[in-house]
C-alpha positions in Angstrom: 0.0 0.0 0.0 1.4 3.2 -0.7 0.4 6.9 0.4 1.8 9.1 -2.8 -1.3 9.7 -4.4 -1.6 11.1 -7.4 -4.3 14.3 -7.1 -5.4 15.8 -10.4 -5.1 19.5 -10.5 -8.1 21.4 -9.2 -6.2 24.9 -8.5 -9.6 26.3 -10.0 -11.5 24.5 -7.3 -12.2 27.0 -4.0 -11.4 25.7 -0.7 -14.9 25.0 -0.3 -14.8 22.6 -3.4 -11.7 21.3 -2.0 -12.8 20.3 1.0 -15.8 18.6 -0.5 -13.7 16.8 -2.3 -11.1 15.7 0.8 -14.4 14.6 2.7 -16.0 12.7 -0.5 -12.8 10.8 -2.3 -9.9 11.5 -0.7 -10.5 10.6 2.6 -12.9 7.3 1.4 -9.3 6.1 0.2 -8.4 4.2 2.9 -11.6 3.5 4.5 -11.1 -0.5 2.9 -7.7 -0.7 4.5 -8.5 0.4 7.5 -11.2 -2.6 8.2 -8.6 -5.1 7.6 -5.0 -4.0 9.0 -3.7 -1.6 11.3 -2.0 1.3 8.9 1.4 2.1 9.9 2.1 5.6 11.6 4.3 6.3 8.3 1.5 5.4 5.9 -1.3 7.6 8.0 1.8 10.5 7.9 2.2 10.9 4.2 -1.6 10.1 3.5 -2.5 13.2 5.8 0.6 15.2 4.3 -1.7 14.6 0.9 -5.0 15.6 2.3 -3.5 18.8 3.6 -1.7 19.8 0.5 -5.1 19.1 -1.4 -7.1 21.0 0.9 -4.5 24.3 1.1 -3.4 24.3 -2.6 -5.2 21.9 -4.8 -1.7 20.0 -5.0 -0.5 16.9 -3.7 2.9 18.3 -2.0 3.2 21.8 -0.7 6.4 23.2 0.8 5.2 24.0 4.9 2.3 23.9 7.0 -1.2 25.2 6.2 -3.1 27.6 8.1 -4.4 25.5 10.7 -3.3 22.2 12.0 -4.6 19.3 11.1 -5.6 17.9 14.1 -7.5 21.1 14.1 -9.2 20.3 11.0 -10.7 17.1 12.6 -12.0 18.7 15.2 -16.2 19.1 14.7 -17.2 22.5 13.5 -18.7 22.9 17.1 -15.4 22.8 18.3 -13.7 24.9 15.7 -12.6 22.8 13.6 -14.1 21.0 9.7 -15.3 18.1 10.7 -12.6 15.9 8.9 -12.1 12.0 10.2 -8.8 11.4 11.8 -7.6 8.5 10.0 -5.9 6.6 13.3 -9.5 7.2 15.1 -11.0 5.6 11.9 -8.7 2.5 11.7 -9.2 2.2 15.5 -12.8 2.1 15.8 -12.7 0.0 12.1 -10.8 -2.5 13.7 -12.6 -3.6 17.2 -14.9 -5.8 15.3 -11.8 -7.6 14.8 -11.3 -8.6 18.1 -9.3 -10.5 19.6 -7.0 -12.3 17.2 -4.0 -13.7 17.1 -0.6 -12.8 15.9 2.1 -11.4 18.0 2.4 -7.6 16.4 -1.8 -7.7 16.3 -2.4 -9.1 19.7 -0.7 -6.4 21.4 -2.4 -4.0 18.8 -5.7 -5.5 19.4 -5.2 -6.0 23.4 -4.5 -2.6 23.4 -7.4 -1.7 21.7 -9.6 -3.6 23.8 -8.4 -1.8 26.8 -9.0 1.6 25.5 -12.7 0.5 24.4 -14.1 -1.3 27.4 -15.2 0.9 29.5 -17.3 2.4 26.8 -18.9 -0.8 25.9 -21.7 -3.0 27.9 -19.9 -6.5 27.2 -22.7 -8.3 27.7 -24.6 -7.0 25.1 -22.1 -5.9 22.5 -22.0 -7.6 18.8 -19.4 -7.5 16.2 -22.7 -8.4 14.0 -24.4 -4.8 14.3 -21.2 -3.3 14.8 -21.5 0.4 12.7 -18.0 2.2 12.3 -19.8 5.8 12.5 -21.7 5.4 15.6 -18.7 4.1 17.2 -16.1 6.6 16.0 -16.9 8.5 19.4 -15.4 6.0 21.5 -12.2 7.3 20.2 -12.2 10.6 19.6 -11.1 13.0 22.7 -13.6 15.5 24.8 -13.3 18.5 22.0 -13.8 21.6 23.9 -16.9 23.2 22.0 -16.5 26.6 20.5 -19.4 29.4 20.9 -19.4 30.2 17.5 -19.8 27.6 14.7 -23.8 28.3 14.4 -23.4 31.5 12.7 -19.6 30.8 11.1 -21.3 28.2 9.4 -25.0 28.8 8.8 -26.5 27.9 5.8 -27.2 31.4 4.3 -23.0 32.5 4.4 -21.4 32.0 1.4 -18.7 29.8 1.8 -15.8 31.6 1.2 -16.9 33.8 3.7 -17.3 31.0 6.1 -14.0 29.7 5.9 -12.2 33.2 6.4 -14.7 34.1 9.3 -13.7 30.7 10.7 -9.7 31.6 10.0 -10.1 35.0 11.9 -12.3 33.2 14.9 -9.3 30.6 15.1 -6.8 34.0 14.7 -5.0 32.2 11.9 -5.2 35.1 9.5 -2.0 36.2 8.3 -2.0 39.4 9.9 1.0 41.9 9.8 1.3 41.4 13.7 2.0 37.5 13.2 4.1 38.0 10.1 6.5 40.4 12.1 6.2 37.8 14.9 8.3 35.0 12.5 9.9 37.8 11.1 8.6 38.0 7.4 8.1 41.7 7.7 9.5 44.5 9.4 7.1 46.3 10.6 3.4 44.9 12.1 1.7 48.1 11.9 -2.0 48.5 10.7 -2.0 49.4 6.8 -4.8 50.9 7.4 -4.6 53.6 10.0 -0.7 52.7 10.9 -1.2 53.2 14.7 -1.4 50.2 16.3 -0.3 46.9 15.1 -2.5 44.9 12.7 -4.1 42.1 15.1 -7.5 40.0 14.2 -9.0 42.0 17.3 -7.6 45.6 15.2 -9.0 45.0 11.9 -12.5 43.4 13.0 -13.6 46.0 14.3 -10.8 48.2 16.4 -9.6 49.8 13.3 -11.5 52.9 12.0 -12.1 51.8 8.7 -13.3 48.7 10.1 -15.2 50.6 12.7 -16.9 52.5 9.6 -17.6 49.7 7.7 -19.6 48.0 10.8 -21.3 51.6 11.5 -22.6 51.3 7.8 -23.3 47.5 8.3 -25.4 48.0 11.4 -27.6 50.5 10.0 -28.6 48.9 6.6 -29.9 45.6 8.2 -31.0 47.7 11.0 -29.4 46.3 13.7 -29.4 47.8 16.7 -26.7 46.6 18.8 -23.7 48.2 20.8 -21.5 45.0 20.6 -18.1 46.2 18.5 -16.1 43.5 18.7 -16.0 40.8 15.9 -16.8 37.9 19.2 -19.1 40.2 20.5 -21.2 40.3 17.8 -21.4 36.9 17.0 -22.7 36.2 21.1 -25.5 38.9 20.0 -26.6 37.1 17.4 -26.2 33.4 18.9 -28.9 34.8 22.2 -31.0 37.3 20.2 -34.5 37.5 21.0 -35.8 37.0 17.2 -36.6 34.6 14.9 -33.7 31.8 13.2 -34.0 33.4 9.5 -33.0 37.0 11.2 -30.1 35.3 13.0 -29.0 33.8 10.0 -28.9 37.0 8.1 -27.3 38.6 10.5 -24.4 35.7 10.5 -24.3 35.6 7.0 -23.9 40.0 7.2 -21.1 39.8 9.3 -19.5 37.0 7.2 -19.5 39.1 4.7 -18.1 42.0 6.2 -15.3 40.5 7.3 -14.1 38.7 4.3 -14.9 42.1 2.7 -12.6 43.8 4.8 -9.8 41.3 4.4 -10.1 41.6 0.9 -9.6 45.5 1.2 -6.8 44.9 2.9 -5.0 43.2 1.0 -5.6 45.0 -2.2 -4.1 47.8 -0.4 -1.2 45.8 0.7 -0.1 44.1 -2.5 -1.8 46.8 -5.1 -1.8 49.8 -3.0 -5.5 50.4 -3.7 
């Protein structure tokens, strides 16, 4: 078995469409393999190494790390993350309907296993006959802290480009001038904007006066009638607002677009000065 798969190009594709595609073919790869044999840490490396190139530049290698980690990416969307399957959680839970057997390497694999799963599972009524790999993928996956905010980052009315850079700036994995500085890829972190303060997630959304008057704006065309300012603080209005789920939608899918808006200002003025 081998992990250097070959991935057509799709640079055209959006991350969106990318990640449809990780979810729907890439990651359904090693699904057989993983009912039958334990995949070797060096296999699941280089298949994830894949996955993440696909996802970050429609390529199959790519020189660094993407903007979040990957373990990250597996996370559920209520806990920040995409929702992706980690593949040793996969071949784990794939694999207890297997148990015991014998072999030396196996046994220990599969003893180990066992220990890990039964204090999740009533022995007197468990059946390797009814056994479903989905419901069971729980038993292996650790207690994700939830995150507030993945109803309105992800509702259904956002477009889903704006999604995924609401959810990058929620996470703080923009590439603001603040973290550039940091690992010293620029010289200077200040805002491009109003070049005060440095550039921060918290600065731009909505610190910064041209954020500021881009939110001011915002507010008043969907009528919104709030005092929250911050990018967090608006997205707690609208998660306990008193009003119906279309309005909260609406208003998610508003502030979506504002900030993917903004970011695009930004870096027109940054690498086109306009």
């Amino acid at each position: 078995m081998t992990a250097r798969i070959r991935v057509w190009s799709t640079r055209h594709l959006s991350f969106a469409g990318r990640l449809v595609l990780v979810k729907s073919v890439l990651m359904s790869i090693h699904v057989y393999w993983c009912q039958i044999i334990f995949i070797p840490k060096q296999i699941i490396k280089e298949l994830e190494a894949v996955f993440r190139s696909f996802l970050w530049t429609g390529k199959s290698l790519m020189n660094g790390a993407g903007a979040v980690a990957w373990e990250k990416l597996c996370c559920p969307k209520k806990s920040g993350g995409l929702g992706l399957v980690s593949i040793p959680y996969w071949n784990a839970a794939a694999m207890v309907k297997h148990a015991p057997m014998s072999g030396s390497w196996y046994w220990r694999k599969m003893v180990d296993l066992k220990e890990r799963i039964k204090d999740c599972v009533q022995h007197n009524t468990f059946s390797t006959t009814n056994y479903k790999i989905v419901e069971e993928l729980n038993w292996f996956n650790p207690n994700w802290e939830k995150v507030s905010w993945s109803n309105e980052v992800w509702s259904r009315l956002n477009i889903p480009k704006h999604s995924f850079l609401l959810w990058l700036a929620m996470l703080n994995k923009l590439k603001t001038r603040d973290r550039l500085f940091k690992h010293g890829y620029i010289d200077g972190a200040e805002c491009i904007f109003c070049n005060n303060v440095a550039e921060t997630t918290n600065h731009l959304f909505f610190e910064c006066y041209f954020g500021t008057e881009c939110l001011k704006q915002v507010k008043e065309w969907l009528g919104w009638h709030t005092t929250a300012a911050a990018l967090t603080g608006l997205l707690k209005w609208v998660r306990k607002a008193r009003c119906s789920s279309f309005k909260k939608k609406v208003l998610a899918a508003g502030m979506a677009a504002l900030v993917y808006c903004i970011w695009i200002a930004r870096n027109e003025l940054v690498w086109n000065t306009k």
